[in-house]
N, C-alpha and C positions, 0 to 999 in steps of 0.2 A: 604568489601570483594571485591578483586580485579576479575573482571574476564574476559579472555581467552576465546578468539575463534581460535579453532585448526579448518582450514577449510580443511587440507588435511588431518585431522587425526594426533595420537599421540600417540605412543607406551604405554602401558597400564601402565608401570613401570614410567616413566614419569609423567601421567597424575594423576599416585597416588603422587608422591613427590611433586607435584602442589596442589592438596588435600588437603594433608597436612599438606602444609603451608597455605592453607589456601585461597584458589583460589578456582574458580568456573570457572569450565575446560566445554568447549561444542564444541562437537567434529561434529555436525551436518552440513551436506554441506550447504554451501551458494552459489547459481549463480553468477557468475562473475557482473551479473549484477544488483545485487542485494544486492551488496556488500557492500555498502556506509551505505547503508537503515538498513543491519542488525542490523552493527558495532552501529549508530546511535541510532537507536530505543532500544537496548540493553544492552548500554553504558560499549562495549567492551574497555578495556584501551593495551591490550594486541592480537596481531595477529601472530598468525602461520602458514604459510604456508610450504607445498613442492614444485614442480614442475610444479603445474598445478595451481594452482591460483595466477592469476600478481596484483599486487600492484602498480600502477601506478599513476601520479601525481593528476588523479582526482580523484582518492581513498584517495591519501594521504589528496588533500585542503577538502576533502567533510567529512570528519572524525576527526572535531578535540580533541573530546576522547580520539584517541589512539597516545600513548605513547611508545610504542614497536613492531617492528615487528622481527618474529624470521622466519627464513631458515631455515629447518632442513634438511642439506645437504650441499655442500660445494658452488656450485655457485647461484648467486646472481642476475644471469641476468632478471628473472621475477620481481625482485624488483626497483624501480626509488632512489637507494641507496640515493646518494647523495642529488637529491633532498629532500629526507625524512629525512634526517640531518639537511639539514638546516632550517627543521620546528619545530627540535627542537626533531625528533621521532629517539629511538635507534634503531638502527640495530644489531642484531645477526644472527649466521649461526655456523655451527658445523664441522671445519673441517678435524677434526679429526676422525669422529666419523666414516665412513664410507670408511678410506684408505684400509684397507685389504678385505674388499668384493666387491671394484673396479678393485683391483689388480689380485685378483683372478677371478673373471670375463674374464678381458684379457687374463690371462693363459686358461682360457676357449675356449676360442676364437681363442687362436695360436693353441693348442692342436688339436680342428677341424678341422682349416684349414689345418695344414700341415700333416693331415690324410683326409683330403676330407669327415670329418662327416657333414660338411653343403648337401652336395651332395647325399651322400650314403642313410642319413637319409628320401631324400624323393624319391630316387628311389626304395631302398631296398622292404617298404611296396608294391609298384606296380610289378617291374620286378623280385624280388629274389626269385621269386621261377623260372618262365621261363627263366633267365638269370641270375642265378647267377654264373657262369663263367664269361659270359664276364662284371660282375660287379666286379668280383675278379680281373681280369686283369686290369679293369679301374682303380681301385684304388693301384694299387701295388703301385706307385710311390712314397710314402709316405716319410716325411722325421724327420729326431731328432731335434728335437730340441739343445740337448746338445752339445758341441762346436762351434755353432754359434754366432752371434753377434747380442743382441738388443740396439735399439737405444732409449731411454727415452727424449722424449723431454717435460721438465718439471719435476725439482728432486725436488716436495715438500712431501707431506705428501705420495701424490699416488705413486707418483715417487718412493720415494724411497720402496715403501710395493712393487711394480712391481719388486724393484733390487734385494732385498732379495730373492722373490720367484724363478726370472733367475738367481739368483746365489745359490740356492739351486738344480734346473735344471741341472747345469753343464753351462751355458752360460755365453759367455763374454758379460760385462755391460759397455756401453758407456754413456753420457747422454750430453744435452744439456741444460742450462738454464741462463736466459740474467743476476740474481739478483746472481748465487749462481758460483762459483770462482772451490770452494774443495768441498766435502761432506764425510762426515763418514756413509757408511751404517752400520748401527749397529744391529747384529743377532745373534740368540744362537743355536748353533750347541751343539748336546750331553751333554746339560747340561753347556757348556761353552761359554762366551762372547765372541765376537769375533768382529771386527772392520776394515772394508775396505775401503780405501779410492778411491773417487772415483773423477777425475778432470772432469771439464767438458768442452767441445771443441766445437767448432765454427757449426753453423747450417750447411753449406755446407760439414763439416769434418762429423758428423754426418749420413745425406742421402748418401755421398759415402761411408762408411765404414757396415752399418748395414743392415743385413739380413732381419731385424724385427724391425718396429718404432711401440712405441707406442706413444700415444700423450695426457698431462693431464695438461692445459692450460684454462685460462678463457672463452676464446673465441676466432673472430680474423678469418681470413682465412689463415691460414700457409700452406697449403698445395696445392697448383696447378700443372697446367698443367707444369710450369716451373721450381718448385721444384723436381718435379716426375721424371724430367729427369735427373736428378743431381744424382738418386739415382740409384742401382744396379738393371740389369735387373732381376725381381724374387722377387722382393722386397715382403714382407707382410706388411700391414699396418692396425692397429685396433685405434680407434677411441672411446671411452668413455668416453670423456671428454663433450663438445659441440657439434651439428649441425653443419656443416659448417666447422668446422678446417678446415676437406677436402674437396677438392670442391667436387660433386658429382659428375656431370660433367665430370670431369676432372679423375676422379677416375674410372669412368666408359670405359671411352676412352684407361685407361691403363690399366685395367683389359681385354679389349675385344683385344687389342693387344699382350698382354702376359708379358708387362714393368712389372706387377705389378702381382703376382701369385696368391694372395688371400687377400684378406680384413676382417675384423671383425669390426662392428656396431653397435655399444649400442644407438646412438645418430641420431640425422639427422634434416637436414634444418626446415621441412616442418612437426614435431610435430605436431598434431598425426596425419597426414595423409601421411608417409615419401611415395616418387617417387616410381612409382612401377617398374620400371628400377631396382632399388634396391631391391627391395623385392627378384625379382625372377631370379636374376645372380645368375647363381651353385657357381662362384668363392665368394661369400660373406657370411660371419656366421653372420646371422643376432638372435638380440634380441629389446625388446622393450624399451630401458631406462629403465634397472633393475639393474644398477650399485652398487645401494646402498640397492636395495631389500633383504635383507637378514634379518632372524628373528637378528640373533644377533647384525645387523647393526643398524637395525631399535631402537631394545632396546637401544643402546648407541648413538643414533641419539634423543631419547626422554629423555633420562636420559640429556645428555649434555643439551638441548635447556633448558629442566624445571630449570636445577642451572642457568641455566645464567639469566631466567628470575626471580628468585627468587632474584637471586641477587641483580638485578636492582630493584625491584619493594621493597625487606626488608632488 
């Protein structure tokens, strides 16, 4: 009997498909540092983590039981991928499983900001009863979303769940990506298939042209001080992809100037302690890396990992 250490946990629907074939599934935390020792003493052949437990080369030489590690989620950077290939350990990850609750997230995050509910939401409990006129008035400025321009940089799985949802909005979709030429957004209106083509144009064409970037990219720093100016004064920019895309930095500097109007934040450098510069700009929608939190994501984040490792292992 093969068994599974889920150390970030494992959607319940998964963990029964794993059962069932025949697996001995324990979903119980393990300390980062005590990680080697579990695996060992337990003779895990199988590992799954989320976001919060790393896998790193002295987990992988101090482990050599295991034979799989699973991502359940789309990136990979907590894991020493390559090094763990070459010992001979599979890797999986689920990238599909969690594109429409990232996607929707950001439309979270644009909706806020271009109504000032990151702001409202913690003034309103303190001054709306003594000020609420002049809370009325601060916020009038709101703007639509629909006939505007977003910018996607990055049209894979997220990408393109972000285009469908702007082009359900009323928005014009741009996108950028170094691997992908053409793309077909593919979406069903009224019962009917429908198919957009969508080309994709140079990074610099991109930051001039869009109202609104979002960004869903491995990692990598894309976003600076020197970027930022390439782009429309007003710009919006959401970030739920990696820490870091945007510099913070850098992003902070053009929030407090006015370059940049509003930002939205799933992600940031310094997991889990992000800058508190960040936390507490009025101009930012912040959340805590809940991209992929959603019950139905999670189901098909555990559903996906358990066939793949079924696969592998029978």
């Amino acid at each position: 009997m093969k068994k599974i250490l889920a150390n970030d946990g494992i959607d319940a629907q998964g963990k029964l498909l794993l059962e069932k074939a025949g697996f001995t599934v324990v979903t119980g935390k393990v300390a980062q540092e005590n990680m080697a020792k579990a695996i060992n003493e337990n003779g895990y052949e199988g590992l799954t983590v989320r976001s919060a437990t790393k896998v790193r080369k002295d987990v992988i030489d101090a482990c050599p039981s295991l034979k799989l590690i699973g991502r359940g989620g789309v990136g990979m950077d907590n894991i020493d991928v390559d090094y763990a290939k070459s010992k001979g350990i599979v890797v999986v990850n689920t990238p599909a499983a969690s594109s429409l609750s990232v996607a929707e997230l950001v439309f979270g995050h644009l909706f806020t900001i271009v109504r000032f509910l990151q702001d409202s939401n913690r003034l309103m409990p303190a001054k709306g009863i003594a000020e609420f006129d002049v809370l009325k008035k601060k916020y009038a400025g709101g703007i639509e979303l629909s006939g505007k321009t977003i910018g996607i940089v990055g049209i894979g799985r997220i990408g393109q769940a972000v285009a469908r949802i702007a082009y359900g909005v009323g928005m014009k979709v741009i996108a950028h990506d170094p691997f992908v030429k053409e793309i077909k957004i593919e979406m069903e209106v009224a019962g009917s298939k429908i198919s957009v083509p969508v080309k994709t144009i140079s990074l610099d064409e991109l930051f001039s042209q869009s109202d609104f970037i979002t960004v869903h990219v491995p990692g990598g720093k894309l976003i600076t001080k020197k970027e930022i100016a390439k782009m429309k004064s007003g710009v919006v920019l959401v970030n739920a992809s990696r820490g870091g895309v945007i510099e913070e930095n850098d992003l902070l500097e053009a929030l407090n100037s006015g370059k940049v109007a509003g930002a939205g934040l799933d992600v940031f450098e310094n997991e889990p302690k992000p800058m508190q510069a960040l936390l507490q700009h009025p101009k930012i929608s912040l959340t805590p890396h809940i991209g992929a939190a959603t019950k139905e994501a999670q189901e098909r984040i555990g559903v996906e990992l358990s066939e793949k490792i079924i696969q592998f292992f029978i």
